[in-house]
C-alpha positions in Angstrom: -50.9 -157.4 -92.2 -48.2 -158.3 -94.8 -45.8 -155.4 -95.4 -46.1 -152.5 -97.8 -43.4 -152.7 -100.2 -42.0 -152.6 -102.8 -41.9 -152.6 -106.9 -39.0 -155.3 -107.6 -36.4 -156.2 -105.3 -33.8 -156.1 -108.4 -35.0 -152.4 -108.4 -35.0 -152.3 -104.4 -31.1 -153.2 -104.9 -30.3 -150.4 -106.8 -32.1 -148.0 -104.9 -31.6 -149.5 -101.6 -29.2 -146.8 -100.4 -31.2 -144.7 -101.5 -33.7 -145.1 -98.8 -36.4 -146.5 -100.4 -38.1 -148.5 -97.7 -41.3 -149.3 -96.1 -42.8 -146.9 -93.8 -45.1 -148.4 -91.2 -48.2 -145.5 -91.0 -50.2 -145.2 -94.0 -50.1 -141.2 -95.0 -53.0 -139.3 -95.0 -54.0 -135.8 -95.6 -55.9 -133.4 -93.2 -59.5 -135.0 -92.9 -62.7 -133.4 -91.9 -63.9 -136.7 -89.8 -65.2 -135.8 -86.3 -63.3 -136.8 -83.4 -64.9 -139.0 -80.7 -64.2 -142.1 -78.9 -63.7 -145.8 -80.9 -66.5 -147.3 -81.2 -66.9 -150.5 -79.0 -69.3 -153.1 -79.1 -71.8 -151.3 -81.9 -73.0 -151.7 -85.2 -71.4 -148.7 -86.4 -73.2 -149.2 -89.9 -75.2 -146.1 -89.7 -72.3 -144.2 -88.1 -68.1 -143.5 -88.8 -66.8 -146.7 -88.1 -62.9 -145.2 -87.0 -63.1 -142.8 -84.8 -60.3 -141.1 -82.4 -60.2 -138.9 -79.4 -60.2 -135.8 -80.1 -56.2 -135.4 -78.7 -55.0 -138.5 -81.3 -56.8 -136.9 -83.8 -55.5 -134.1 -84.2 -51.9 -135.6 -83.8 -53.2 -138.6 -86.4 -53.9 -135.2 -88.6 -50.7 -134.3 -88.0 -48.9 -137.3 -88.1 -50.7 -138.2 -91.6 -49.8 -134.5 -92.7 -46.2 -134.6 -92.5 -45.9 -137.8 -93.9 -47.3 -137.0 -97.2 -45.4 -133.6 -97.0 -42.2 -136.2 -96.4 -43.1 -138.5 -99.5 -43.8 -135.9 -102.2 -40.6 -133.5 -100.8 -38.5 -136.5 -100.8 -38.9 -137.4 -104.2 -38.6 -134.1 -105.5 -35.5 -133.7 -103.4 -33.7 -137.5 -104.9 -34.8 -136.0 -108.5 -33.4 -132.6 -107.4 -30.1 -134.2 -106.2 -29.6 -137.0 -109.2 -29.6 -133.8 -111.6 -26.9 -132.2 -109.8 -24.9 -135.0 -109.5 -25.1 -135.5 -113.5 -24.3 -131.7 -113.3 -21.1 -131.4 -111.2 -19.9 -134.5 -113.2 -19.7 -136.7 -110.1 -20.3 -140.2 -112.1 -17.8 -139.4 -114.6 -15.0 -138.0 -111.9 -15.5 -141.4 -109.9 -15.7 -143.5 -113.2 -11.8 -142.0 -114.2 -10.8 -143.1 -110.7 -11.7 -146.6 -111.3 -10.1 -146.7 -114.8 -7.2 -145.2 -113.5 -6.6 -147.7 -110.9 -7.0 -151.0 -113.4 -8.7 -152.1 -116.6 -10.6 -154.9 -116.1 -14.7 -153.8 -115.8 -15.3 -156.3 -112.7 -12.8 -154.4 -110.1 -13.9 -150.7 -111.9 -17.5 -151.4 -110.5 -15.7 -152.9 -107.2 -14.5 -149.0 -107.2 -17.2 -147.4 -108.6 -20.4 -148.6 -107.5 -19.4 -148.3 -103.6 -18.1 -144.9 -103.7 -21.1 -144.0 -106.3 -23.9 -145.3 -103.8 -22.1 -144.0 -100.1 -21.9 -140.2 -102.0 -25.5 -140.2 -102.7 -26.8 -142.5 -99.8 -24.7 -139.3 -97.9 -26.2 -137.1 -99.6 -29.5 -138.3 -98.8 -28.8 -138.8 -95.5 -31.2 -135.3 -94.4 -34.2 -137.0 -96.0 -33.8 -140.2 -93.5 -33.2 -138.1 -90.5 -36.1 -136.0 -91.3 -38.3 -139.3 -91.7 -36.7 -140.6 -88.1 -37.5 -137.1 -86.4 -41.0 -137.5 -87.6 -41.4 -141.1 -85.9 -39.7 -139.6 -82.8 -42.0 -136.5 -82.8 -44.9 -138.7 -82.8 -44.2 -141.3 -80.8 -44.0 -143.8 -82.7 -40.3 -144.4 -83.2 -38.6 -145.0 -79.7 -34.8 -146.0 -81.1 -32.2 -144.0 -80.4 -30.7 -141.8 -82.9 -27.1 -143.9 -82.5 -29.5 -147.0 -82.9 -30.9 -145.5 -86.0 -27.7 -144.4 -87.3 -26.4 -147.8 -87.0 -29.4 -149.7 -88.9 -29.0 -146.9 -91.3 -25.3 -148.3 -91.7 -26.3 -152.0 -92.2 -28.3 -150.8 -94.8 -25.7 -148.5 -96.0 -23.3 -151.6 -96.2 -25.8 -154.6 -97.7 -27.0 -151.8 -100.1 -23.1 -151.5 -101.5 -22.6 -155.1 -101.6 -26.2 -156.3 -103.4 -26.3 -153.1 -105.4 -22.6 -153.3 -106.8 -23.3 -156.7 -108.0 -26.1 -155.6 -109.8 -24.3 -153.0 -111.6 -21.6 -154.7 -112.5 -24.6 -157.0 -114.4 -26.1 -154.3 -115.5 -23.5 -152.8 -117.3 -22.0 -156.5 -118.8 -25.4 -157.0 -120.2 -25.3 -152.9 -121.5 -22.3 -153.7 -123.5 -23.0 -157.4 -125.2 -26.4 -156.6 -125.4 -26.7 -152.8 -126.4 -30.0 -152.5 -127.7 -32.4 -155.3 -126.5 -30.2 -155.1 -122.8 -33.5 -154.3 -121.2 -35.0 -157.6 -122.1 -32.0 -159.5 -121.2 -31.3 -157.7 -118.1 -35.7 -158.7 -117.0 -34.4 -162.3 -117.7 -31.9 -162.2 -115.5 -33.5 -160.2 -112.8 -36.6 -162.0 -112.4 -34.6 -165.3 -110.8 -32.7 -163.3 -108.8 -35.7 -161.2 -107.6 -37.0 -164.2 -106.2 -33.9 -165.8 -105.0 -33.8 -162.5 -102.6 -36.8 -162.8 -101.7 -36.8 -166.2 -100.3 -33.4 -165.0 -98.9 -34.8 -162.3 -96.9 -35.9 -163.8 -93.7 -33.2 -165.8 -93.4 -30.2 -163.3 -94.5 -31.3 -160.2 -94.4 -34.2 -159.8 -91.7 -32.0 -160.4 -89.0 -29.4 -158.4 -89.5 -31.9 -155.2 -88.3 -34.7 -157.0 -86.1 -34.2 -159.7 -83.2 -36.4 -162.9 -84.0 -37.5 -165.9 -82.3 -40.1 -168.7 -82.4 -43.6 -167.9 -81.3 -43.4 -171.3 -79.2 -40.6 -170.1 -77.3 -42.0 -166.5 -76.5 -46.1 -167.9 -75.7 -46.7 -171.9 -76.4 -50.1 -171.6 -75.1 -51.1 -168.7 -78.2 -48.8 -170.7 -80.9 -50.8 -173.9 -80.1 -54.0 -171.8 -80.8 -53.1 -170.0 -83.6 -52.1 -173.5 -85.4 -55.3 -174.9 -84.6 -56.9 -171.7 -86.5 -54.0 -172.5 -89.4 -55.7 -176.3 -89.0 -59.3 -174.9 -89.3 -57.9 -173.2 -92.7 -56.9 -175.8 -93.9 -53.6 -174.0 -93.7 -50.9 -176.2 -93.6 -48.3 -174.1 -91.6 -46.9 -175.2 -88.4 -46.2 -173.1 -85.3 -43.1 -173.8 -86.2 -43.4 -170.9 -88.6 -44.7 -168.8 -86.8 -42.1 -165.9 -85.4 -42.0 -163.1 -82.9 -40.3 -160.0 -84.3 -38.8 -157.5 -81.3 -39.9 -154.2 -82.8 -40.7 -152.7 -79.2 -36.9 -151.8 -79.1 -37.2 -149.4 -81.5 -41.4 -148.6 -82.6 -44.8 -148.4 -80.9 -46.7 -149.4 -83.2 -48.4 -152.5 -85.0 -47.7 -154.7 -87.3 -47.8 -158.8 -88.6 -46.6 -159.6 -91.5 -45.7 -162.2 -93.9 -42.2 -162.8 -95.5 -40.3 -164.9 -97.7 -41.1 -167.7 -100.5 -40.9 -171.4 -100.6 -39.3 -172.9 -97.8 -38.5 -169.6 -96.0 -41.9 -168.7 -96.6 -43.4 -167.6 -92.6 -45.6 -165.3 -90.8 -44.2 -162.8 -88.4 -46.1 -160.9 -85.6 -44.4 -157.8 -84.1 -44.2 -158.3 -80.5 -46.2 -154.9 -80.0 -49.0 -156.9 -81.5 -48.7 -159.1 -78.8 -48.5 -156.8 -75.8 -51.5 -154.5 -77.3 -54.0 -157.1 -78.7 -56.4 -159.3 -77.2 -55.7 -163.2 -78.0 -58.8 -163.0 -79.8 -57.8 -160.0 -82.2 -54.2 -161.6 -82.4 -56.4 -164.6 -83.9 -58.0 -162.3 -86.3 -54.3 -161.0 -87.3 -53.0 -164.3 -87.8 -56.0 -165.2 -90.2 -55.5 -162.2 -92.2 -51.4 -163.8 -92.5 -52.7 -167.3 -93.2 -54.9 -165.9 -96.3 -51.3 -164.6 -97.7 -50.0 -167.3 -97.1 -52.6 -169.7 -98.1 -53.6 -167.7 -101.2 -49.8 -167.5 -102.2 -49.6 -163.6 -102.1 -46.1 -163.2 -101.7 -45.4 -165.0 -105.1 -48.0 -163.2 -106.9 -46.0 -159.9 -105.2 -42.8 -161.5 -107.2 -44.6 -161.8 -110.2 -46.5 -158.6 -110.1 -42.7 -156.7 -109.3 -41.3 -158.8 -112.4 -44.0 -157.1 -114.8 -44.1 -153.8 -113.3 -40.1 -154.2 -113.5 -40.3 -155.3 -117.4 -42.6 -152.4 -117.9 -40.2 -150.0 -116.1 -36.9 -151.3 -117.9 -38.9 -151.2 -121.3 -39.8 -147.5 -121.0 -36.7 -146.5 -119.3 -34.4 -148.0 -121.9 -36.0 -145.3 -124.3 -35.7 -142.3 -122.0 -32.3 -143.6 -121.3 -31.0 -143.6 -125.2 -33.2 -139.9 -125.1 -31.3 -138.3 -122.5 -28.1 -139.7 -123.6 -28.5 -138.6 -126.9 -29.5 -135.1 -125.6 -27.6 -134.3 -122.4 -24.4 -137.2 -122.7 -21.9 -135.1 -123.8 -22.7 -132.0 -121.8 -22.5 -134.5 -118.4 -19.1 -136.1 -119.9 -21.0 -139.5 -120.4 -19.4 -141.7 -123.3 -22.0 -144.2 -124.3 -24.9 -146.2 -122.4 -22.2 -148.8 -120.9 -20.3 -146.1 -119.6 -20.4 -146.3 -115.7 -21.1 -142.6 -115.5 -24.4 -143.2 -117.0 -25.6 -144.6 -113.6 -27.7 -141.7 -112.2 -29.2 -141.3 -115.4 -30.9 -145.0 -115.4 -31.3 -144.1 -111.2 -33.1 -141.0 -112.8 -35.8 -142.5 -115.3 -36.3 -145.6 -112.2 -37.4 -143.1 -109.6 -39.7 -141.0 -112.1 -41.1 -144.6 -113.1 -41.5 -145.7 -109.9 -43.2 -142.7 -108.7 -45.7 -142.9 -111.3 -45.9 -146.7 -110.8 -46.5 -146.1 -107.2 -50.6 -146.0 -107.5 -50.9 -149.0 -109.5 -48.5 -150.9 -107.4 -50.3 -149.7 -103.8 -54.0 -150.4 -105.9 -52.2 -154.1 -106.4 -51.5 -154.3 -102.8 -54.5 -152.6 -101.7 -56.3 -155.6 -103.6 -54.5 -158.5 -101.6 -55.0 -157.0 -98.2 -58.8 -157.0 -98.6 -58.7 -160.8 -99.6 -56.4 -161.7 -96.6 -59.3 -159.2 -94.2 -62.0 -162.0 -95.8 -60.0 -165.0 -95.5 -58.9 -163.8 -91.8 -63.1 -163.4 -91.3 -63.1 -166.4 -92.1 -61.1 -168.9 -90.8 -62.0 -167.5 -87.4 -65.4 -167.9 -87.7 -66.3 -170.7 -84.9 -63.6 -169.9 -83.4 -63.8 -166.8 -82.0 -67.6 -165.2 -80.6 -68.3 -162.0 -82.1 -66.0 -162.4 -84.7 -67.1 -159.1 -86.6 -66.9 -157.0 -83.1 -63.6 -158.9 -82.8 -61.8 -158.0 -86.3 -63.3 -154.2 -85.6 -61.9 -153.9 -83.0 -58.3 -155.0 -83.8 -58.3 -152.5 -86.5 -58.9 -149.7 -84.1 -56.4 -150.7 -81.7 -53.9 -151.0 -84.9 -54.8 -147.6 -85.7 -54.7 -145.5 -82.3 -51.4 -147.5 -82.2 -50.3 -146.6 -85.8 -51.8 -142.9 -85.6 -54.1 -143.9 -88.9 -55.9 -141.2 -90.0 -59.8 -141.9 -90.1 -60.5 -140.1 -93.5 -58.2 -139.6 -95.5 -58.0 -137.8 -98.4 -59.1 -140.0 -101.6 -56.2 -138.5 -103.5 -53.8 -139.7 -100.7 -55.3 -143.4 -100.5 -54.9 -143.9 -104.0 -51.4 -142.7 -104.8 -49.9 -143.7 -101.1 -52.0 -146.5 -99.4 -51.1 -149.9 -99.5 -53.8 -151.2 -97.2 -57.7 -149.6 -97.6 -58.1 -147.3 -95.0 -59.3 -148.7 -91.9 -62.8 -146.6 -92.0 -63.0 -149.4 -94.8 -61.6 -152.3 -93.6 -63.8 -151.9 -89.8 -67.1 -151.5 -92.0 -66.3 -154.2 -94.2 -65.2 -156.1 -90.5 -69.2 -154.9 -89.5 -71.1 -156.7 -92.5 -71.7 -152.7 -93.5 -70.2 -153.1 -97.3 -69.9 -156.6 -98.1 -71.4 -156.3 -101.9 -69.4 -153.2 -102.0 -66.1 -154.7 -100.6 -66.2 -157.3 -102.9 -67.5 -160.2 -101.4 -68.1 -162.9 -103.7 -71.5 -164.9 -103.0 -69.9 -168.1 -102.2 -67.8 -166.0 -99.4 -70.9 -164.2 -98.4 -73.1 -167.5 -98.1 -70.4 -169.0 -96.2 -70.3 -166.1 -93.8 -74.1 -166.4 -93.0 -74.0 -169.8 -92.1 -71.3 -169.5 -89.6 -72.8 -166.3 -87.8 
């Protein structure tokens, strides 16, 4: 499954220390399904299609409980802490610093930016450990809290470098551009947006997670999994293909595709690989090859860039509003000043906040087109393919602790995958006009059963 993630990676650079990251479970309120044991080997049309024992369900209820409590506490508490930043006049303190020390704007965000983003990344710090102590509590994170501390560092330090930059562009484009700096800023972004994205795998990616080529960890499954790439009509190599080794630090799930262009590669998690059945493994790799093969990662790019424009377009106004209002009160001079920082910070994480249902809905979108294509390009290939997709969606959720009803309110603002009670019926046949299969697809589908 590709990644949940993120509005723009510009945006992700900005707010990169502050913690704004993918978190593996998909949240979920308290839900009223019965527990009972998965369902193997049935039709489960006429029946819950996800279904727990009753000890993982209540800690799935749990699990999903906390992380919603996490998400909705968290952003109240970055809102919470921006405003008292702007209040005890931290920007404008660490913005005299840097123009006491030299005049020229390049080294005063070399000075400012880095000690801007380690104060509030700092002060942030409780809502990452609380997020850590949940995985631990649950089970599902199995790093050590000096392990975590340390990728929490890396982060720390690419988030200083990558976000620095970006304010230092910012702010040049604020001051020859003051009114339409929005527009100008989008222009410049976008490029760069992409640039990182592409970047990712090959810069960034392994600087927190240990990677090598799926020939090289099992030849015999990267030889099969090309020939389901071939049946496609896929053309990705096993060459491509790569084995991430998350089992040093999670226990649960995941596959997922990454990069753009010529970095552009699927990755399986090599939990996947322990847990699943070669068969189900198939399935997961089909669901990758329809991102890849129906280009989802650049539509992700170009979906970020308008959400992005949208955001910078709005928050340009709010910006000039709370300037006008509050500026002088918070010892900020103009809109270039660098103490107007958490301001902008400010209006991004209300805007990306409210953005975050339309961006998930997106998201939500690709990921049941990749669970069709994967239906597809395994049919012939693997018996009981149905039975065989259901079933790696329960093993990814008693993995992932996925909550088997969740509460509609949850799915909509939080999910960025449809809930697997979804995805198994759909998996079944149980909802193919209602999940959106075209007739073409669903003609296709007969013949090969």
């Amino acid at each position: 499954m590709v990644r949940r993630w993120t509005l723009a990676a510009l945006v992700a650079v900005l707010l990169v220390v502050w913690g704004h990251g993918s978190v593996r479970a998909q949240p979920a309120l308290q839900s009223s399904a019965v527990a009972g044991p998965p369902l193997a080997g049935q039709n489960a049309c006429g029946a819950q299609a996800y279904r727990l024992p009753a000890d993982l369900y209540q800690r799935a209820r749990a699990y999903a409980a906390a992380h919603v409590g996490l998400y909705f506490g968290g952003v109240a508490y970055e809102l919470v802490l921006l405003l008292v930043v702007l209040e005890l006049g931290l920007a404008p303190a660490l913005r005299n610093l840097a123009e006491r020390v030299t005049r020229r704007r390049l080294l005063q965000a070399a000075i400012f930016a880095p000690l801007f983003f380690v104060t509030l990344s700092v002060l942030d710090l409780p809502r990452g450990i609380a997020g850590q102590a949940i995985e631990r509590r649950f089970g599902q994170s199995v790093q050590s809290w000096t392990g975590w501390l340390w990728d929490w560092s890396k982060a720390l330090g690419l988030g200083v470098v990558l976000g620095t930059a970006a304010v230092w562009l910012l702010y040049a484009v604020l001051r020859k551009y003051p009114r339409r700096w929005w527009l100008v800023f989008w222009l410049v972004a976008v490029p760069v947006m992409a640039a990182l994205v592409m970047l990712s795998p090959v810069l960034f990616e392994p600087v927190f997670n240990r990677f090598e080529p799926l020939t090289q960890r099992d030849p015999v499954l990267a030889a099969e999994l090309e020939q389901v790439a071939a049946h496609a009509g896929v053309h990705i190599p096993a060459s491509r293909m790569y084995v991430m080794e998350a089992s040093r630090k999670v226990t649960g799930l995941n596959a997922y595709v990454t990069g753009l262009g010529v970095s552009l590669r699927v990755v399986i998690w090599d939990t996947t690989l322990q847990k699943m059945s070669r068969d189900e493994i198939a399935f997961v790799v089909g669901h990758e090859l329809g991102h890849y093969h129906l280009h989802h990662t650049a539509l992700g790019v170009v979906f970020a860039a308008a959400m992005l424009l949208v955001f910078l377009f709005l928050g340009a106004r709010a910006f000039r509003w709370t300037l006008r209002r509050w500026g002088v009160r918070w010892g900020i001079r103009s809109a270039d000043d660098w103490a107007s920082l958490p301001v902008l910070l400010l209006w991004l994480e209300v805007f990306s906040f409210l953005g975050a249902p339309v961006a998930n809905g997106f998201s939500r979108y690709l990921e049941h087109q990749a669970d069709e294509f994967g239906l597809q390009v395994i049919a012939g290939i693997v018996p009981d393919r149905r039975q065989v997709a259901a079933r790696a969606f329960q093993v990814l959720g008693e993995a992932d602790l996925a909550d088997p009803n969740p509460h509609p309110f949850v799915k909509f603002w939080l999910y960025s995958h449809p809930p697997l009670e979804e995805r198994i019926r759909f998996a079944l046949g149980c909802s193919e006009q209602a999940a959106g299969l075209s007739g073409e697809n669903r003609r296709a589908q007969s013949a090969a059963e």
